[in-house]
C-alpha positions in Angstrom: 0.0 0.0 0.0 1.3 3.4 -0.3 0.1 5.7 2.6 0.7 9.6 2.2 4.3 8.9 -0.5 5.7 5.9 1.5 5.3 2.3 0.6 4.1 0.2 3.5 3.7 -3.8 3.5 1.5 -5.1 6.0 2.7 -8.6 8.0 0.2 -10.1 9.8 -2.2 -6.6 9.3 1.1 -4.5 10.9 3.9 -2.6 10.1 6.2 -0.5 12.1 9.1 1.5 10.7 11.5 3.6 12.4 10.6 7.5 11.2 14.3 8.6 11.9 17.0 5.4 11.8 17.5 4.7 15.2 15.2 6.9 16.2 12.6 5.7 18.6 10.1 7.4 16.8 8.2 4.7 14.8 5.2 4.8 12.1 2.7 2.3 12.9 0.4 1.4 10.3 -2.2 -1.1 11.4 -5.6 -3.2 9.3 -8.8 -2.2 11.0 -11.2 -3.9 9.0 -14.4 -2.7 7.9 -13.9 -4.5 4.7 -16.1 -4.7 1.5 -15.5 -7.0 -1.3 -16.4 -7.3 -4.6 -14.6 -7.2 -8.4 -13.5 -3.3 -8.0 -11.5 -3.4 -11.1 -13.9 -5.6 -13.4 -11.5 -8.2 -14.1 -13.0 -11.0 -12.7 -11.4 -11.5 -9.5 -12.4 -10.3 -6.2 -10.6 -7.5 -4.7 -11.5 -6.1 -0.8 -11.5 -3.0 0.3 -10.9 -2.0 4.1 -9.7 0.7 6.3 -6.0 1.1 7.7 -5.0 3.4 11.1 -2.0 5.2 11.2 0.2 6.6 14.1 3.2 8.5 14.6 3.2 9.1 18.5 1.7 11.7 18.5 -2.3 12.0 19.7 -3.1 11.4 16.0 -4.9 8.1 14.8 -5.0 8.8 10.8 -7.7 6.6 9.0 -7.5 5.8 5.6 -9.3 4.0 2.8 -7.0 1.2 0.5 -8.0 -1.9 -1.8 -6.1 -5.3 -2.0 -6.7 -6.1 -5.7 -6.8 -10.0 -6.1 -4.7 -11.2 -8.9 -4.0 -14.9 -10.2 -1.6 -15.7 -7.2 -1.5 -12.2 -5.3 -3.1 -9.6 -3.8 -1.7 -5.6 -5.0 -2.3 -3.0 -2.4 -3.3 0.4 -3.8 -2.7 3.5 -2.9 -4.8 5.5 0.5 -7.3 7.3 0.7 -6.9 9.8 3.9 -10.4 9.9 5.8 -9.5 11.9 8.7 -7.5 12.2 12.4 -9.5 10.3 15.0 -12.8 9.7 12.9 -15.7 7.5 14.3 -15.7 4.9 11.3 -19.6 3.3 10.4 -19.2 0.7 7.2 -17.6 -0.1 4.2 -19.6 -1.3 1.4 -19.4 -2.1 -2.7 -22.4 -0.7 -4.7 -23.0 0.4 -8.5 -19.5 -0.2 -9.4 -18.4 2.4 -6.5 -16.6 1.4 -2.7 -19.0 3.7 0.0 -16.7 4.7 3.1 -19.3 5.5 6.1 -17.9 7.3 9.1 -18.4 10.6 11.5 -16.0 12.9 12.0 -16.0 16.8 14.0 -18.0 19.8 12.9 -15.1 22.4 11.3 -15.1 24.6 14.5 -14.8 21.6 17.2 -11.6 21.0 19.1 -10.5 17.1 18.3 -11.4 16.5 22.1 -15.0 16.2 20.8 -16.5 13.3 19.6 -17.3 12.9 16.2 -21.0 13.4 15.1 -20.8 14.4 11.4 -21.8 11.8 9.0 -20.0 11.7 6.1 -19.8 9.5 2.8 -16.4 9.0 0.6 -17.6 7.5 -2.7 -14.2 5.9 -4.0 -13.6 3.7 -7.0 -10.5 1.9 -9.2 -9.3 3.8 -12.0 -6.1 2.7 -13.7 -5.2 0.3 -10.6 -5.7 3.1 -8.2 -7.8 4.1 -6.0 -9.7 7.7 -7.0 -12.5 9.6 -5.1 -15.3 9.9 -6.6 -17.1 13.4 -5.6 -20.5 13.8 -5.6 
């Protein structure tokens, strides 16, 4: 997957890397799940979309939207999709061709102390092998 520039390979739903060498500072990118599956790409094999976390050490828990395309013997991860910092995340589901990203997040004006009680809806879809928002 490549999260904000950087590419990041999952083990086991996890990866860690160090931000600085031997710094103690790491990048921790984590699966969260609210998957959706279903032949994104229209080429016959399933693909499955789902929702990653990021964290830096800081307060931040970044939330983005990827797709592991299925191939023959493989799964490709695509690029993310940045939902938000600390979002309340609903469902993730496949519909007319297009991946629908449910979650709340703050009202503009609200310190990130509150909790999140915007809904919001990301239409997203494949183009080209990557992923694309859709606005509507």
């Amino acid at each position: 997957y490549t999260v904000e520039g950087k590419n990041i390979t999952l083990v086991n739903g996890y990866s860690e890397e160090e931000i600085v060498p031997g710094s103690a500072s790491k990048i921790i990118t984590r699966y969260f799940g609210n998957e959706a599956s279903g032949d994104f790409n229209n080429d016959g094999i399933s693909d499955v979309a789902f929702l990653l976390t990021q964290n830096s050490g800081g307060s931040g828990t970044f939330y983005y939207a990827v797709v592991a395309l299925g191939s023959e013997n493989k799964c490709n991860g695509t690029n993310a999709i940045l939902l938000g910092d600390r979002i309340a995340p609903q469902t993730t589901n496949f519909q007319n061709g297009e991946i629908i990203v449910n979650y709340a997040e703050r009202k503009p004006d609200e310190p990130m102390t509150a909790s999140p009680s915007v809904g919001v809806s990301k239409y997203l879809n494949i183009s080209d092998g990557q992923l694309v928002e859709i606005q509507k």
